[in-house]
N, C-alpha and C positions, 0 to 999 in steps of 0.2 A: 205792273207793267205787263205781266205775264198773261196774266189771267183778265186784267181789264182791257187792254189794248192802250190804255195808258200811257203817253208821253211823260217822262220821270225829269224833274227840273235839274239842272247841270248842277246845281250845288250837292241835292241830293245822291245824284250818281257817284260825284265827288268821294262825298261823307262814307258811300259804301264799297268803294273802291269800283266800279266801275269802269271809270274814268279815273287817270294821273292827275288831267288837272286841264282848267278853262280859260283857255286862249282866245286872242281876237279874231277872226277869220283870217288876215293876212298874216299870222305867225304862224298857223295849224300844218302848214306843209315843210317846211322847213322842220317843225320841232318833232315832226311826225317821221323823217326823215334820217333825222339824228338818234330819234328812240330807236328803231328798228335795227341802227347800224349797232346800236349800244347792245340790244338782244341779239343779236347775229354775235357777236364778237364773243358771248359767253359760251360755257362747253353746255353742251346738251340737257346735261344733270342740271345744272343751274338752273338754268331756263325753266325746267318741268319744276323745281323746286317754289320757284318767282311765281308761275303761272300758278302754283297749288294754293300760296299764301293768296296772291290776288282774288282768286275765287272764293275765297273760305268766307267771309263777310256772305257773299250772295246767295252762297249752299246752303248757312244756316240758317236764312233769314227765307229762303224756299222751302226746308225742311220744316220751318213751321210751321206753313201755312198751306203744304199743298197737299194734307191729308182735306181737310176743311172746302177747301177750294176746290180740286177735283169732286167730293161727294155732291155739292152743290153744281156742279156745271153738271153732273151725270145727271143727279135730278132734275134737272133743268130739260137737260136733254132726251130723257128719256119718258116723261111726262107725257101722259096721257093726247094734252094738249098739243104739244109741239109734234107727235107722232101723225098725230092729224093732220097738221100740217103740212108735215115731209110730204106726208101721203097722197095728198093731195096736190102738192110741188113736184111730186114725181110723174102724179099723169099726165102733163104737160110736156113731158121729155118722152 
């Protein structure tokens, strides 16, 4: 998703904590509504505590893949090829 530009399927997002969970469009506001009063109502520490588990799935699953991922998008980007490119997209501006 990051690195492709990639739409992630809802189960998926699911699976990795993303997303709580896949409603029909006319429940999303309502349930959206009642999560936030349910986080608001917690003391602060909580809350950073929730947010840190929630992200941990997404951090380790970026951490191992964006040594790999970045080297190849720099190659990419800095390739001979593509420089030529710029280069040439720039005289236009």
């Amino acid at each position: 998703m990051l690195y492709h530009g990639e739409l992630m399927p809802t189960v998926e997002a699911q699976e990795i904590g993303l997303v709580d969970e896949v409603l029909a469009q006319e429940e999303v506001e309502d349930r959206a509504l009642k999560k936030v009063a349910e986080l608001a109502a917690l003391p602060r520490k909580a809350f950073e505590v929730i947010k840190d588990h929630r992200i941990e799935a997404i951090k380790i699953r970026y951490e191992g893949n964006f040594q790999s991922k970045n080297e190849s998008f720099l190659n990419c980007w800095f390739s001979k090829q593509t420089q030529k490119l710029l280069a040439e997209a720039a005289k236009k501006f």
